[in-house]
C-alpha atoms as one frame of an Amber mdcrd trajectory, in Angstrom:
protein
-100.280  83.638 184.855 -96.732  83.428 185.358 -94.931  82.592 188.566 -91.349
  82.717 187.965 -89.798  84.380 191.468 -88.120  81.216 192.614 -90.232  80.853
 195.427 -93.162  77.887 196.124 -96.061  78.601 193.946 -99.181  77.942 196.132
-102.699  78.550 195.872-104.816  79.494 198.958-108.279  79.281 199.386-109.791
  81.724 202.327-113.375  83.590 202.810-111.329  86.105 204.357-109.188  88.371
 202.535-107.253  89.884 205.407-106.618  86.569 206.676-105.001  85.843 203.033
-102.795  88.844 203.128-101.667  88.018 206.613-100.840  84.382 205.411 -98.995
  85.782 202.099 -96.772  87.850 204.695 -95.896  85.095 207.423 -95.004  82.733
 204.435 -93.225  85.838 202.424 -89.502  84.369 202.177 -90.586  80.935 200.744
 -94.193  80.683 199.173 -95.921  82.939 196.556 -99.348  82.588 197.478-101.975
  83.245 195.521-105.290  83.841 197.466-108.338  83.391 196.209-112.034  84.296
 198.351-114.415  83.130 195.939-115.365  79.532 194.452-115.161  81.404 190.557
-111.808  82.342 191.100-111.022  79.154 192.475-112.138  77.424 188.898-111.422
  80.030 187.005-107.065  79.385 188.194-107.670  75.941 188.204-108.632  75.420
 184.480-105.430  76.695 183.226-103.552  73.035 181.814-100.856  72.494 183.355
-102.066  74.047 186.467 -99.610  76.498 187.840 -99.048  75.213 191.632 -97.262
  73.069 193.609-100.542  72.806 196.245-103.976  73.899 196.607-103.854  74.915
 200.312-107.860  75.554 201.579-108.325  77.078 204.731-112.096  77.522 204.153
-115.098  76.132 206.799-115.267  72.371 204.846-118.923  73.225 204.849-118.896
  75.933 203.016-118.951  77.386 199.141-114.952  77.225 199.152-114.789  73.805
 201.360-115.497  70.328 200.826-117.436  70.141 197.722-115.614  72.520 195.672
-112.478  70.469 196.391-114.432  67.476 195.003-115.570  69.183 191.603-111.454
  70.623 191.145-110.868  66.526 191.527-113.407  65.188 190.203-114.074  67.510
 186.813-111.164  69.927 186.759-108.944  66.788 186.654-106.473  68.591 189.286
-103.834  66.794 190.677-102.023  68.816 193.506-102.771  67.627 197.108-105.368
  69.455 199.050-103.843  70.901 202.080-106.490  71.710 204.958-105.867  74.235
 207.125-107.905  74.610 210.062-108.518  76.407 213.073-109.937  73.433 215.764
-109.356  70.171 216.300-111.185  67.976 213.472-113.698  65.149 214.485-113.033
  61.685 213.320-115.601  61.486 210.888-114.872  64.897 209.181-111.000  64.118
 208.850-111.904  60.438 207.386-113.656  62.644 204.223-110.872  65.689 204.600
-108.439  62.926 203.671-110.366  61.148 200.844-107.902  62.590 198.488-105.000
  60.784 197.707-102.251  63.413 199.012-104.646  65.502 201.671-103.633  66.361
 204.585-104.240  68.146 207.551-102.891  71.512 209.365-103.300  72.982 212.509
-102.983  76.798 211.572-101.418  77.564 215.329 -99.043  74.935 215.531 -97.818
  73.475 212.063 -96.176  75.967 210.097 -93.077  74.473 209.974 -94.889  70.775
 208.908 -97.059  72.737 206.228 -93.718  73.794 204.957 -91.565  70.887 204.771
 -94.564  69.040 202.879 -94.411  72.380 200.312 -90.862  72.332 199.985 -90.743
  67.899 199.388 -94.283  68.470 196.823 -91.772  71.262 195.192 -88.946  68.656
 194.903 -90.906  66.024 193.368 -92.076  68.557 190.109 -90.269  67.315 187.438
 -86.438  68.535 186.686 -84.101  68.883 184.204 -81.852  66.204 184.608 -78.122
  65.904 183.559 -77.869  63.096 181.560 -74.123  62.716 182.044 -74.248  62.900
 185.415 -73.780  59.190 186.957 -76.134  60.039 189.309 -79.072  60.585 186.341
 -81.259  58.138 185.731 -80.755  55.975 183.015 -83.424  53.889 181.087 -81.934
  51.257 178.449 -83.842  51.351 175.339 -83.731  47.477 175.431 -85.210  47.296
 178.915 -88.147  49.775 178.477 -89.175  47.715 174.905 -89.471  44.913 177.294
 -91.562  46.700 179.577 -93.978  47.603 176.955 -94.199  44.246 175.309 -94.304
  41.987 178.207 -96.552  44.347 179.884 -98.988  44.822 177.253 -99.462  40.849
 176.073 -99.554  40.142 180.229-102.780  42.750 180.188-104.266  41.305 177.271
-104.100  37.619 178.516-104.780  38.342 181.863-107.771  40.618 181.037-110.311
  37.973 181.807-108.767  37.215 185.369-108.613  40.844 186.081-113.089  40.979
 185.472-113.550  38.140 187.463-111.460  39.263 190.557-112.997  42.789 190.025
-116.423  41.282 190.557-115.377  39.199 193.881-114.017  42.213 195.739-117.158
  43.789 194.998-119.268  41.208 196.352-117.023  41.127 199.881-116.842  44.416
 200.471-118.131  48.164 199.207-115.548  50.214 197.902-113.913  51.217 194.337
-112.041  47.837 192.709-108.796  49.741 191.984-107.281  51.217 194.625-104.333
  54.540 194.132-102.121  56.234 195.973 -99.756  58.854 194.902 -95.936  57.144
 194.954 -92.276  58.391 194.540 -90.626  56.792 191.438 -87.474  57.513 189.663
 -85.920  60.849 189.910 -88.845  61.872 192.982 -91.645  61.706 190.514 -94.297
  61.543 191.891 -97.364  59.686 189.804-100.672  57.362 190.613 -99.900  53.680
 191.437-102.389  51.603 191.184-103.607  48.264 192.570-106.495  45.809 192.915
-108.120  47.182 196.522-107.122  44.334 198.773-108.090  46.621 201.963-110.686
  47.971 203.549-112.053  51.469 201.959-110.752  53.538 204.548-107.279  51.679
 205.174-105.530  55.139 204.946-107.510  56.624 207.897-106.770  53.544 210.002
-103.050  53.628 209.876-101.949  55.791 212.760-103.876  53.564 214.879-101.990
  50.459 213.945 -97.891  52.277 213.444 -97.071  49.852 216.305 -97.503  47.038
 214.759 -94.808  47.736 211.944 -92.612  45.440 211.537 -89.402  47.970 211.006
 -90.367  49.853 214.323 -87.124  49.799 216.253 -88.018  47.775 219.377 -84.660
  48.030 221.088 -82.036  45.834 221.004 -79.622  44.544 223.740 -76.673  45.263
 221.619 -77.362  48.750 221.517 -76.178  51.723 224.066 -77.951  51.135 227.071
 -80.529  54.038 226.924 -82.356  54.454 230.428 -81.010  57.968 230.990 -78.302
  59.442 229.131 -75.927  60.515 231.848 -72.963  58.570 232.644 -71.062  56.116
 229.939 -72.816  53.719 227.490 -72.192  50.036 227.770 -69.199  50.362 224.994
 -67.717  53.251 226.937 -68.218  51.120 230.408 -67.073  48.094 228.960 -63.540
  49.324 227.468 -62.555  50.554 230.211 -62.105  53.968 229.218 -63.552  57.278
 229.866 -65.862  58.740 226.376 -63.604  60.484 224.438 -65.957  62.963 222.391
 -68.277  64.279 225.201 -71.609  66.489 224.627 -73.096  68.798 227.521 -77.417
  68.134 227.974 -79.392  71.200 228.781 -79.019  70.153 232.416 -75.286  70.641
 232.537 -74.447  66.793 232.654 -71.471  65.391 230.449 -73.028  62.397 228.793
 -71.811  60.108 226.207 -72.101  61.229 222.335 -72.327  57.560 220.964 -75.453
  56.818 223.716 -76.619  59.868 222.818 -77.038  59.534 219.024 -77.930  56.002
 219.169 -80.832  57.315 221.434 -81.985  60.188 218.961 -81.963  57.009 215.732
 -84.196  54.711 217.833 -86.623  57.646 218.668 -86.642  58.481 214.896 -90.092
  56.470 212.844 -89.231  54.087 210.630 -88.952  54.762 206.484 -90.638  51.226
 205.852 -94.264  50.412 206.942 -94.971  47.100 206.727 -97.431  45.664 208.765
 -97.825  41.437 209.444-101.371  40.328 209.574-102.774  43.813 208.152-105.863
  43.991 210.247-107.031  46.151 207.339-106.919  43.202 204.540-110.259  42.101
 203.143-110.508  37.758 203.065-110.134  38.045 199.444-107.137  40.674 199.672
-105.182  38.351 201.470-105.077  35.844 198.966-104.384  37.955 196.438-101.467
  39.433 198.290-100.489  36.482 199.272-100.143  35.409 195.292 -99.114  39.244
 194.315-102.341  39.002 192.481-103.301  42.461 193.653-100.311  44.055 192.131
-101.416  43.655 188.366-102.888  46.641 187.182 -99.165  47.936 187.787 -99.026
  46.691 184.332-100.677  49.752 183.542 -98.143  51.541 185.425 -95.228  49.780
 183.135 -97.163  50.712 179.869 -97.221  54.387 180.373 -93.443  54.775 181.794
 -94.028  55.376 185.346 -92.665  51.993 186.484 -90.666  49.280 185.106 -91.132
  45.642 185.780 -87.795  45.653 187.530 -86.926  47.997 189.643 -86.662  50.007
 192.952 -90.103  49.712 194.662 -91.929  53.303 194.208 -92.485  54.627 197.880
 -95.361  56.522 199.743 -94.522  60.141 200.264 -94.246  59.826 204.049 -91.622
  56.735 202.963 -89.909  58.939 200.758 -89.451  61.827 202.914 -87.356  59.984
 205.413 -84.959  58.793 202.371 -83.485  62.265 201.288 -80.208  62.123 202.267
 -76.910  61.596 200.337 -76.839  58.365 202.317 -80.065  56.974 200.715 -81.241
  59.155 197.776 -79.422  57.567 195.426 -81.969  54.319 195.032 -84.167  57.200
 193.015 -81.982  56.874 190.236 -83.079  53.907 189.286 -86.595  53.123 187.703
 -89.373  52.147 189.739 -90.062  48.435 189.894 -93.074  45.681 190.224 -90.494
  43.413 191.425 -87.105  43.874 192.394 -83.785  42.830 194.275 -84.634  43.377
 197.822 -88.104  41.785 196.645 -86.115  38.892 195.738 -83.644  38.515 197.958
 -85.297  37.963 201.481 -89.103  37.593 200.443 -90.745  33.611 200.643 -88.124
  32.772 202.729 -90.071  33.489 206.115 -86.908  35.628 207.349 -87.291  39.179
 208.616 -85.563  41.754 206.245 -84.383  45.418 208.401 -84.613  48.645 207.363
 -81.213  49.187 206.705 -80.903  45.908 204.843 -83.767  47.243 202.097 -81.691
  50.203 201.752 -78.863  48.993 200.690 -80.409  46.899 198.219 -81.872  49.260
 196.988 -78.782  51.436 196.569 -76.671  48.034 194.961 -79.931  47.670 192.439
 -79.230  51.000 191.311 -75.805  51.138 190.865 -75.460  48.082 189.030 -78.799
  47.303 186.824 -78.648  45.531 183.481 -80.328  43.748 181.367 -79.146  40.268
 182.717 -79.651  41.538 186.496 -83.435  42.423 185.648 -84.059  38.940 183.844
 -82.432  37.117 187.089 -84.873  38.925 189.317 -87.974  38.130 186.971 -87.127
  34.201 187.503 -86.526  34.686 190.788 -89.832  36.590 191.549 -92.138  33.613
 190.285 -91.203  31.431 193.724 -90.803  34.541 195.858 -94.272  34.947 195.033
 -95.553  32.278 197.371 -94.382  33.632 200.330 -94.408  32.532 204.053 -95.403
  35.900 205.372 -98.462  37.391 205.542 -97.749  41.280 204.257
């Protein structure tokens, strides 16, 4: 099968063929949809290597032939890799979202009231498929021969050394805790790819589920600041405005009529936005064990693994979460994809051990200056500066 109209490929599971046809004609302009009513035809489009969508969208009872369990075998046998996107018609129950979200990438839709969220995740899955890129171009990215032959070698001998450490660590998280040993979730790397990063599981086995209920506790949460626009109410002057002297020269109208100020204004609408960063001091979700061995970066070595088959490098920009990534398409900030995807790296480096908060804004431009200006010397500066950054002061 060939889907070649432009639009987002998209396959969509439903008992009901109607209700297919009716989604295939709201989602007309942007999605080719291919629906499918029965668990053979599921397989069936599913075995075809490389599998010709951008998402597997199920809209199916979870307890039925085309729910829950089918979704397991196209994981589990078929070897498929799209996100499973649930759509469903009630509220879900805690303990049937925690196994709806078992797959790295699943998520969940409300079929009356996120359209528009179902189709900003299609239309950032449909970015990340790999692109032609323009060499040329000095926004492509570029990977120095020298620096991925010292990926592969130092990365290889580091497994093979480190091998033994690796199956005695594997056996101590599975004495604390139940759970897999290695632990992946589905990252952004160079040039939006997206691919499987994995780690030793330093967190509990259903961390993922757990972090909505702990969002306030991030550290780059904007939590006001009193040399901001003062932003009880929006009417009137903000404390620049007030303090100059001078009546705000580029004035915007609210739905009530008021004039109010366009600086207080936009400074209101950034510290309402979420933060791109999560990071999270005291993770109530680290394991005993996990601490230590984030604490020593321990966790982080089957990234190796990662370095050996191209994903990442060992320096680099850090590869980010999806819902991290999202937030960073913008001319302002897309540019840190053009670099390669990193174990360590400058903004790593720069702030980390040193027991001194780093903002959000800060890691972004790092991240930008990394990319613009990598070398070979740059990387082997931020390898010997990594070793003492790895005993840091902060508990992350």
């Amino acid at each position: 099968m060939s889907l070649t109209t432009g639009k987002i490929p998209v396959l969509y599971i439903t008992p009901d063929e109607q209700e297919g046809r009716r989604f295939q004609q709201e989602f007309v302009q942007e999605l080719e949809a291919v629906v499918v009513t029965t668990a053979e035809q599921v397989l069936a489009l599913c075995a075809q290597q490389p599998m010709p969508f951008t998402a597997v969208i199920n809209a199916a009872d979870a307890a039925s032939s085309l729910g829950l369990r089918l979704m397991r075998v196209l994981k589990e046998q078929n070897h498929v890799a799209q996100p499973i996107l649930w759509v469903v018609q009630q509220p879900v129950a805690p303990a049937l979202r925690t196994v709806l979200l078992e797959s790295p990438g699943s998520e969940i839709f409300s079929a009356q009231d996120d359209q528009e969220r179902l189709l900003t995740r299609l239309h950032f899955l449909a970015r990340a498929r790999p692109v032609q890129i323009d060499t040329t171009s000095p926004y492509a990215l570029r990977m120095p021969l020298s620096k991925r032959l010292m990926d592969v070698v130092v990365a290889g001998g580091a497994l093979l050394v480190l091998s033994p450490i690796l199956l005695v660590l594997a056996a101590l998280i599975k004495l604390e805790s139940r759970g897999p040993v290695f632990y992946y979730s589905y990252r952004v790397g160079a040039g939006y790819r997206v691919f499987k990063f994995w780690k030793l599981r330093s967190m509990r086995s259903d961390a993922d589920q757990m972090l909505d209920s702990i969002k306030n506790l991030n550290q780059y949460q904007a939590n006001g600041s009193s040399t901001a626009p003062e932003a009880n109410g929006l009417a009137g002057l903000c404390d620049a405005c007030t303090a100059a002297g001078t009546a705000c020269q580029q004035q915007l109208v609210d739905q009530r009529g008021r004039l109010i100020c366009e600086k207080k204004y936009r400074w209101q609408k950034k510290a309402e936005e979420a933060p791109a960063f999560i990071k999270i001091v005291n993770d109530p979700r680290v394991t005993r064990l996990g601490r230590f061995m984030r604490n020593t970066s321990i966790d982080e070595l089957p990234q190796l693994y990662n370095v050996l088959r191209g994903d990442m490098s060992l320096v680099g920009n850090r590869p980010l979460p999806l819902y991290e990534a999202e937030k960073l398409l913008t001319d302002e900030y897309s540019r840190r994809f053009i670099a390669p995807a990193g174990i360590t790296g400058l903004w790593q480096v720069s702030r980390r051990g040193k027991g001194g908060d780093m903002s959000e804004e800060e890691r972004k431009a790092l991240d930008i200056e990394y990319a613009r200006d990598y070398s070979m010397k740059k990387d082997l500066e931020i390898i010997l500066k990594t070793i003492p950054a790895l005993f840091q002061k902060e508990n992350v």
